[in-house]
DODO-362689 format. One line per 4 residues: number of its first residue (from 1); their letters; for each residue x, y, z of C-alpha. Coordinates in steps of 0.1 Angstrom, whole numbers, plus 5000, padded with zeros to 4 digits. Example, Ala and Ser with C-alpha at 12.3 -4.5 7.8 and 13.67 -1.06 7.14 Angstrom:
# residues 2
1	AS	5123,4955,5078  5137,4989,5071
END
This chain:
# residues 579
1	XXXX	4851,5653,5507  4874,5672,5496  4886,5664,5464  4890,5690,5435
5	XXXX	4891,5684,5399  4906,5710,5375  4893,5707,5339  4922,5727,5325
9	XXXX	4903,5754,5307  4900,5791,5320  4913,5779,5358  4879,5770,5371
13	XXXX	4878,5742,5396  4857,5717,5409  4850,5698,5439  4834,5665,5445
17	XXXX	4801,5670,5466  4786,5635,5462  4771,5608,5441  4737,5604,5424
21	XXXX	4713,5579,5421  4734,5556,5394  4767,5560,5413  4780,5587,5396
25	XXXX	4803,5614,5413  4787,5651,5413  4811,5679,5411  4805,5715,5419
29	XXXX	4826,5749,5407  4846,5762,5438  4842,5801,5443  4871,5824,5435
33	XXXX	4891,5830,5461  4876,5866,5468  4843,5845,5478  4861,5817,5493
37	XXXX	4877,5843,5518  4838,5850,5533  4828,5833,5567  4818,5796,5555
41	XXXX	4789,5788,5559  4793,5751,5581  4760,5732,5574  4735,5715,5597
45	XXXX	4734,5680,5595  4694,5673,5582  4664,5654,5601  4668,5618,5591
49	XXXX	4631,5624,5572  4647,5647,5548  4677,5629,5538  4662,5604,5513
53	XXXX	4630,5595,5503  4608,5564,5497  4588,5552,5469  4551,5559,5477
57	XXXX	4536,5527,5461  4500,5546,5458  4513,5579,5443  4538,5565,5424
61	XXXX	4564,5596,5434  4595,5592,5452  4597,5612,5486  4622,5632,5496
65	XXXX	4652,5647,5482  4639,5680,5473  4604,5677,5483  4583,5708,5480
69	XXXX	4571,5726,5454  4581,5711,5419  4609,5699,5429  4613,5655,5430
73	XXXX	4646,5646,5416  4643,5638,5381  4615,5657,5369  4630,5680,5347
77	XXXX	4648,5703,5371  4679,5708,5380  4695,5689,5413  4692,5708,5442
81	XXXX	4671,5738,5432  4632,5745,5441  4622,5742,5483  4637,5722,5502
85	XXXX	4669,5706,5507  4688,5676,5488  4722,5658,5502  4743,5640,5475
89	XXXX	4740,5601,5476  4772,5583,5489  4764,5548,5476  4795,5531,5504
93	XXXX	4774,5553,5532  4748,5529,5538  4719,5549,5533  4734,5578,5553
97	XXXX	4737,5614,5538  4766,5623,5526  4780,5661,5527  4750,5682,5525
101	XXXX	4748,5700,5492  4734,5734,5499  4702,5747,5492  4688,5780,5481
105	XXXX	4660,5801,5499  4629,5801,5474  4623,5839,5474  4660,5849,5479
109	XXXX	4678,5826,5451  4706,5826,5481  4721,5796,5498  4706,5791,5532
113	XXXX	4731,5767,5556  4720,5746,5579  4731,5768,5604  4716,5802,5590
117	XXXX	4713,5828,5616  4686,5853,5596  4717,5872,5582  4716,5873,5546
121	XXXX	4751,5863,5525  4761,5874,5496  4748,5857,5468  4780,5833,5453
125	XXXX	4778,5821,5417  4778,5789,5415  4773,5758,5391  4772,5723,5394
129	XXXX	4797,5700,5379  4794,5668,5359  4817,5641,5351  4812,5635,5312
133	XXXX	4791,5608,5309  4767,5626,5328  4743,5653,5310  4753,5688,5314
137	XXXX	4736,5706,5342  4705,5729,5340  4701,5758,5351  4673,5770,5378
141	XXXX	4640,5785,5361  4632,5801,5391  4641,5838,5383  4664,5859,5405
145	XXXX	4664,5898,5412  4682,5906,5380  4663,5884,5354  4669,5852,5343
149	XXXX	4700,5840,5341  4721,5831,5309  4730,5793,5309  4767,5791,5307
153	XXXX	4788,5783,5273  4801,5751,5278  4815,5733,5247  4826,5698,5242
157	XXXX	4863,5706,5246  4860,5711,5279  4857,5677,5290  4882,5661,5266
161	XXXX	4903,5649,5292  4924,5630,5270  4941,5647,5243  4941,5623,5207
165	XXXX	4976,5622,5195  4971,5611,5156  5007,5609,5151  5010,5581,5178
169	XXXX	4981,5564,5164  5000,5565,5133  5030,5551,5151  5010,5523,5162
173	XXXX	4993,5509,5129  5026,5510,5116  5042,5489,5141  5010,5468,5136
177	XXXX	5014,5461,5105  5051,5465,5104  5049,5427,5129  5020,5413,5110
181	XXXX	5039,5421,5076  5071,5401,5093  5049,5370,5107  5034,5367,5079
185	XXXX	5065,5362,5059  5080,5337,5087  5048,5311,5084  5051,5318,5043
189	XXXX	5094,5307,5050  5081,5280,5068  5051,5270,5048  5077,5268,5015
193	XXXX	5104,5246,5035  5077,5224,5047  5070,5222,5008  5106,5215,5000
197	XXXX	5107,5188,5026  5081,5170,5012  5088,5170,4976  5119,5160,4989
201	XXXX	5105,5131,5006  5084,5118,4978  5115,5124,4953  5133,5100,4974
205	XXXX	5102,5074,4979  5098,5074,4941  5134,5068,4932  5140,5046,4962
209	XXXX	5103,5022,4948  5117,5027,4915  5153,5011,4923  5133,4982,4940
213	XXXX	5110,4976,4914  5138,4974,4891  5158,4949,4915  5126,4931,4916
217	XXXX	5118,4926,4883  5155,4918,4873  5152,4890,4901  5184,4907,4918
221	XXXX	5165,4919,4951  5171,4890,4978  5145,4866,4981  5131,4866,4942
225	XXXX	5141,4851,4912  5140,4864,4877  5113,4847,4868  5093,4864,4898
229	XXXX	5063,4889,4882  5035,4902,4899  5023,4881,4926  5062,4868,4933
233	XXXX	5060,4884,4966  5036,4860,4978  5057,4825,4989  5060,4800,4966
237	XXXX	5042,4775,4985  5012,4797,4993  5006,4807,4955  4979,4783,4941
241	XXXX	4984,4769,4905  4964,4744,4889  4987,4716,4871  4978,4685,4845
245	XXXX	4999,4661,4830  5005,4658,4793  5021,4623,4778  5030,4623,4743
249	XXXX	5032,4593,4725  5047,4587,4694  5025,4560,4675  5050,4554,4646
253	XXXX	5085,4556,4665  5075,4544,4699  5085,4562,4730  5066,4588,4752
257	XXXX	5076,4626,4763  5059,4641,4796  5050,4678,4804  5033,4693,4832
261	XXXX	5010,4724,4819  5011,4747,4851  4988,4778,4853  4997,4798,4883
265	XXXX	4966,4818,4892  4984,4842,4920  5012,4855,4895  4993,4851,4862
269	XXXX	5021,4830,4849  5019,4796,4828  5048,4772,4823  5056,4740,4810
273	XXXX	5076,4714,4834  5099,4687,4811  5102,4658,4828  5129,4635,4816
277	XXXX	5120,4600,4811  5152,4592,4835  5132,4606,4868  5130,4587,4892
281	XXXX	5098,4571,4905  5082,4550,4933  5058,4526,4915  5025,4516,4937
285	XXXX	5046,4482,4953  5070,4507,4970  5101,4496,4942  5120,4524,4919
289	XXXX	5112,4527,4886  5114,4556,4859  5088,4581,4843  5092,4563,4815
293	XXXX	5087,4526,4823  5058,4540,4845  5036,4558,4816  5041,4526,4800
297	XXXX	5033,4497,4827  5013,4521,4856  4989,4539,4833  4983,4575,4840
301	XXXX	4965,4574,4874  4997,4554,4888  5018,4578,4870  5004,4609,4880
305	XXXX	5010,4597,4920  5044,4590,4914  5050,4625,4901  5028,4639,4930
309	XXXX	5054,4618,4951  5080,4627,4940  5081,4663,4930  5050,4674,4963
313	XXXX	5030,4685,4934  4989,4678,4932  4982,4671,4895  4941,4675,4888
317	XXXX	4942,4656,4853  4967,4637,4828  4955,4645,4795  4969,4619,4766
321	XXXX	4981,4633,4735  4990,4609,4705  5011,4619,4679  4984,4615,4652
325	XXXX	4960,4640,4678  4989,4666,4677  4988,4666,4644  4950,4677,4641
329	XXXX	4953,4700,4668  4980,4721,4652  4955,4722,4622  4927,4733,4640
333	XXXX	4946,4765,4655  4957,4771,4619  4995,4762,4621  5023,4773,4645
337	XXXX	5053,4800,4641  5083,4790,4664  5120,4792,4665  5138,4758,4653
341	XXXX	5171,4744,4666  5177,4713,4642  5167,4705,4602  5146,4678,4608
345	XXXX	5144,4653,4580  5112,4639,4565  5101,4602,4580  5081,4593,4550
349	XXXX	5112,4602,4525  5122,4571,4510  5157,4587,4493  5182,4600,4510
353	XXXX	5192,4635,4504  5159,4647,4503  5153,4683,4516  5142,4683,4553
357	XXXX	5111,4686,4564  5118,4716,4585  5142,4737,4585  5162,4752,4615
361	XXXX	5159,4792,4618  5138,4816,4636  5102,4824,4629  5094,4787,4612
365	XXXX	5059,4780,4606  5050,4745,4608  5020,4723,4597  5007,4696,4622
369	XXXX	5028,4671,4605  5062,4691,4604  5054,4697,4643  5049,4658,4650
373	XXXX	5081,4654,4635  5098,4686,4652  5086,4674,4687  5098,4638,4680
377	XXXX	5130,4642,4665  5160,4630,4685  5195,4635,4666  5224,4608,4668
381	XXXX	5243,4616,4699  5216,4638,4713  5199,4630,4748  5167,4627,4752
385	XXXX	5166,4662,4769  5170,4677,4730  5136,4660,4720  5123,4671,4753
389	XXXX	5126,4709,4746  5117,4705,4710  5080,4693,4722  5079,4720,4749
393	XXXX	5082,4746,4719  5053,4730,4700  5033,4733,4730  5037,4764,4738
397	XXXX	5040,4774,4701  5002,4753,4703  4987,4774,4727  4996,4812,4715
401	XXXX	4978,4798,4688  4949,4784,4706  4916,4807,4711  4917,4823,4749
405	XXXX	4879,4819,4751  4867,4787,4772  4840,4775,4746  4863,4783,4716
409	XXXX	4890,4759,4735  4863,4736,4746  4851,4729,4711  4886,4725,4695
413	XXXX	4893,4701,4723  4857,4684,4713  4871,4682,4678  4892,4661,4681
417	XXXX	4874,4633,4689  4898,4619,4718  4888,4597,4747  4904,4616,4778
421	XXXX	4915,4605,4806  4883,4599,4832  4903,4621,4854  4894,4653,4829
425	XXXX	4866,4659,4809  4867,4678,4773  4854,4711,4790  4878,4711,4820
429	XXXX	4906,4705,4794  4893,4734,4772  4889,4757,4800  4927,4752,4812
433	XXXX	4942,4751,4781  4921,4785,4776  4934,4802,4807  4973,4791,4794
437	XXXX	4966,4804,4759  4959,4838,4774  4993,4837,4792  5009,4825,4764
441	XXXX	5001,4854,4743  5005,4885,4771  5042,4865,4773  5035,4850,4809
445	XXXX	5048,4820,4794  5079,4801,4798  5091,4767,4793  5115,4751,4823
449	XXXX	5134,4713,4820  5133,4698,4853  5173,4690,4861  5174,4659,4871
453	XXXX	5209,4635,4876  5224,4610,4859  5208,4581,4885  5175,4595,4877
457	XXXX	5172,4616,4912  5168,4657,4918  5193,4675,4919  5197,4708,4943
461	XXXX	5192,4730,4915  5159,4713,4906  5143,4713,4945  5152,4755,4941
465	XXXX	5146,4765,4907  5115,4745,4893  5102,4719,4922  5099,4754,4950
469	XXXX	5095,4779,4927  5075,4769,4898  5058,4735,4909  5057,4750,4945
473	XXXX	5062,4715,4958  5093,4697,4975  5117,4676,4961  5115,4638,4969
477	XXXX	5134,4614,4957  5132,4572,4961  5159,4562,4991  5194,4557,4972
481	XXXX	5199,4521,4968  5168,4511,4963  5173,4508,4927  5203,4488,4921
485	XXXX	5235,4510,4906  5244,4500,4872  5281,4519,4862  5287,4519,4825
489	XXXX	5320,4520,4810  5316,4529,4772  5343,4509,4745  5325,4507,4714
493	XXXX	5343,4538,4699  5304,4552,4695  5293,4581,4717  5256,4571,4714
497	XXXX	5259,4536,4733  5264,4556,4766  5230,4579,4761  5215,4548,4748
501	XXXX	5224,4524,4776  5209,4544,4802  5178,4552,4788  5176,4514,4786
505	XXXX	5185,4507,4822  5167,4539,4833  5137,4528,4820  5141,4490,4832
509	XXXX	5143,4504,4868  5180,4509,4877  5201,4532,4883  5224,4548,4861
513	XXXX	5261,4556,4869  5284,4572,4839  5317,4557,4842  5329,4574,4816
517	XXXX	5346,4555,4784  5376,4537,4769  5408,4554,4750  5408,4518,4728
521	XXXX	5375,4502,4717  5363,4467,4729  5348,4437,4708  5332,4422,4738
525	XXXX	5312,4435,4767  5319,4427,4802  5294,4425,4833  5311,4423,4868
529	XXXX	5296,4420,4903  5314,4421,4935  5288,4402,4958  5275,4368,4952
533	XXXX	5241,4391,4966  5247,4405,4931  5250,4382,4904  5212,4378,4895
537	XXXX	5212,4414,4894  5239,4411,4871  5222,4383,4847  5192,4406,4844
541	XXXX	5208,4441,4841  5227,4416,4806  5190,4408,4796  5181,4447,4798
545	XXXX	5209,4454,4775  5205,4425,4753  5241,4414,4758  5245,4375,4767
549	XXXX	5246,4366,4800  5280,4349,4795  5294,4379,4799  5286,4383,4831
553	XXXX	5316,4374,4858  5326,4382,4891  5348,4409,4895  5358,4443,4905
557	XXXX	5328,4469,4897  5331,4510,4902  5326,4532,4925  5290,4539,4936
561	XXXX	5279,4508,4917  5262,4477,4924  5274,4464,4892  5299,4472,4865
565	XXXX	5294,4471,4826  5318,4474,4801  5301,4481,4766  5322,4468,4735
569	XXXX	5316,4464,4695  5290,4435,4705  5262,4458,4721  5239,4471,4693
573	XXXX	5235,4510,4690  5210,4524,4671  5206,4556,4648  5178,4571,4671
577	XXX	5167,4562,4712  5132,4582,4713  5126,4573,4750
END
């Protein structure tokens, strides 16, 4: 082989003369040209026993390459000196020698070829070379003619084949950090807009929920009322209220008013219902009749179905309250504080012109008897609505006065020394009317008239606004005609014979029509039919009135009615119709 290496310092020059044991290429200095110009020596290829040894397994010691004296590679000497010959390793040779390296005659120190012909050459310096991961070459001990030999100065910077250029290095970090320096600020740009997108985001969530909760709570989001509160989401007919039935009755004046006490569990609400006396009713024989003719002849379990009927409700308990029992219970909770609409005039005053009992304004406190008379009173030319909503304030006035505890309501319920209804018992009562009290004063509480129309049926606004949504029921109606229609014509020259007329026929079973009244008053009353079918509905529709049956005649009646009444001077009208 005969590839040179030049190390670049003081023009001396190698050539590759082999490998060694690990693989590694062995170099040698090439003689100046003075030398190089001498016959060459061309070298014997070796006996195959000389080229490399074995491993003796008894001694231990490698054979060949360099046998003789002191000289088995790797034992402190220097390759290729001592007796002997050694040939460089070529690891792709297959075992096979290599170029032969030359050897040196012991005695001599010369290098003997192969092919040496007894002529002696002159002696050539020479060194071996080494690659630098190798260790440096040693020199020969074996002395020559002129002494020993100095071992050559070689220094490290010899075999720095690769000069270190700081200032590139330099050039690098700086680049290095010049594009870490940038990425870093890109992910921090985009770290910060992925910051802004998000508050962003949640900006808009929160205003968007807020604008919704608003609509929601100001019942102007589709789908909810303003009455809707927590809960409202749910449908009306999946929310689960508990409901009881309250009848007052007024002992002294006569007449009853009916509530429903309705304690929604799903929105934590409580409400009153009003039911006007004018409702209409199915009574247990399948015929139309009214609330109030029903309180009175079906009792409260027959009641309580026709309600259920009627309005899809599912009433657990009717719970009677007397007037003289209202009294005691306002006592009990120590008074009431509600807003009055009317001066209400004492009952037991035996002059006229004495002060009223209670007086209309705001904030009135009233005793249990000024609240018997405030929930009872019924002003000339009022409806029996007016009375209605004047004992829906005690009651609710009642029960933000009324302890939220069970037991505490239980025993005031005890107190009073009722007999209940067999459908309720004192300590179901007590734990309802708890459970409302504690709406009642968070301000869950409102108080809702049931619209109902002039024949005593539902109206549309009733079946969406209290029957869905509060009652969570549906509105149901008797069949029209079933009652028979009763028109009445008003010519007494008093507005209160109209309001009190059809309480009177409401509650008799029939079915009011308003026919509206006369420009020029009447002394006589008048009761037409058109049918002959008719005419004992006539006679007893005369008997409900308490007109003589004289009056009644064949004749033309009014629209949408089965019969047609004329009210004149002769039909008796009364200061007050508590119905």
């Amino acid at each position: 082989m005969n590839d040179r290496y030049d190390a670049g310092y003081g023009g001396d020059q190698y050539e590759h003369v082999g490998y060694d044991e690990f693989g590694q290429p062995v170099y040698r200095q090439v003689p100046p040209p003075s030398q190089a110009s001498q016959v060459p020596q061309v070298p014997q290829a070796p006996q195959a026993s000389q080229e490399y040894g074995s491993y003796d397994p008894y001694g231990g010691q490698p054979q060949g390459y360099g046998q003789g004296q002191g000289q088995a590679y790797g034992q402190g000497q220097a390759y290729g000196h001592g007796q002997g010959q050694g040939y460089g390793y070529d690891p792709y040779a297959m075992g096979q020698p290599a170029s032969p390296v030359v050897s040196y005659d012991a005695g001599q120190q010369q290098p003997v070829s192969p092919y040496h012909t007894g002529q002696q050459q002159p002696q050539v310096a020479e060194q071996t070379a080494h690659i630098p991961q190798q260790a440096g070459p040693r020199e020969s001990s074996a002395p020559s003619e002129s002494g020993p030999q100095a071992e050559p100065d070689y220094r490290t910077e010899q075999f720095a084949f690769v000069e270190e250029q700081p200032e590139d290095s330099e050039d690098v970090i700086d680049w290095l950090k010049f594009t870490e320096n940038r990425t870093e600020r890109r992910e921090e740009a985009r770290r910060r807009a992925r910051g802004r997108v998000v508050a962003l985001v949640v900006v808009f969530a929160l205003v968007a929920a807020g604008g919704v909760g608003y609509l929601w709570y100001a019942g102007q989001l589709p789908g909810t009322s303003s009455d809707s509160k927590p809960g409202a989401t749910t449908a009306a007919g999946a929310q689960k209220r508990d409901v009881i039935a309250v009848h007052l009755h007024n002992t002294k004046g006569g007449g009853t008013s009916t509530a429903l006490l309705v304690n929604n569990t799903t929105t934590k609400r409580g409400t009153t219902v009003l039911l006007p006396n004018s409702l209409a009713l199915t009574d247990e024989d399948g015929t139309t009749t009214t609330l109030a003719k029903s309180v009175d002849d079906d009792g409260s379990s027959g009641t309580r179905e026709g309600i259920d009927t009627v309005l899809g409700t599912d009433i657990e308990g009717t719970w009677r309250l007397d007037t003289p029992y209202l009294n005691n219970l306002v006592e009990l909770v120590g008074n009431i504080d509600i807003d009055t609409n009317a001066d209400v005039p004492d009952p037991d005053a035996k002059k006229k012109g004495t002060a009223p009992l209670v007086t209309k304004g705001e904030g009135q406190t009233l005793s249990g008897k000024m609240a018997v008379a405030y929930a009872t009173y019924r002003a000339s030319g009022e409806s029996q609505n007016a009375q209605l909503e004047r004992f829906g304030q005690v009651m609710q006035g009642v029960l933000r006065k009324l302890s939220s505890d069970a037991q505490a309501a239980t025993t005031t319920v005890q107190t009073l020394a009722q007999i209940l209804d067999p459908s309720l018992s004192d300590k179901d009562l007590g734990a309802f009317l708890a459970r409302l009290a504690d709406r009642a004063k968070e301000g869950e509480y409102k108080t809702a008239m049931l619209p109902v129309r002039t024949d005593g049926r539902l109206s549309a606004q009733a079946s969406d606004s209290v029957v869905k949504e509060v009652l969570g029921g549906t509105a149901k109606s008797p069949e029209q005609g079933a009652a028979v229609q009763v028109g009445i014509r008003n010519a007494t020259g008093n507005d209160d014979a109209t309001e009190q007329a059809r309480v009177v026929l409401l509650n008799g079973g029939y079915t009011f029509v308003d026919s509206g009244r006369t420009d020029a008053a009447q002394t006589v009353s008048q009761i037409t039919y058109a049918e002959a079918a008719r005419k004992a509905d006539a006679v007893e529709v005369a008997k409900t009135l308490g007109l003589p049956t004289s009056s009644v005649k064949k004749g033309k009646v009014t629209s949408n009615a089965d019969v047609s009444v004329v009210l004149g001077q002769n039909y008796k009208v009364t200061a007050s119709s508590g119905g």
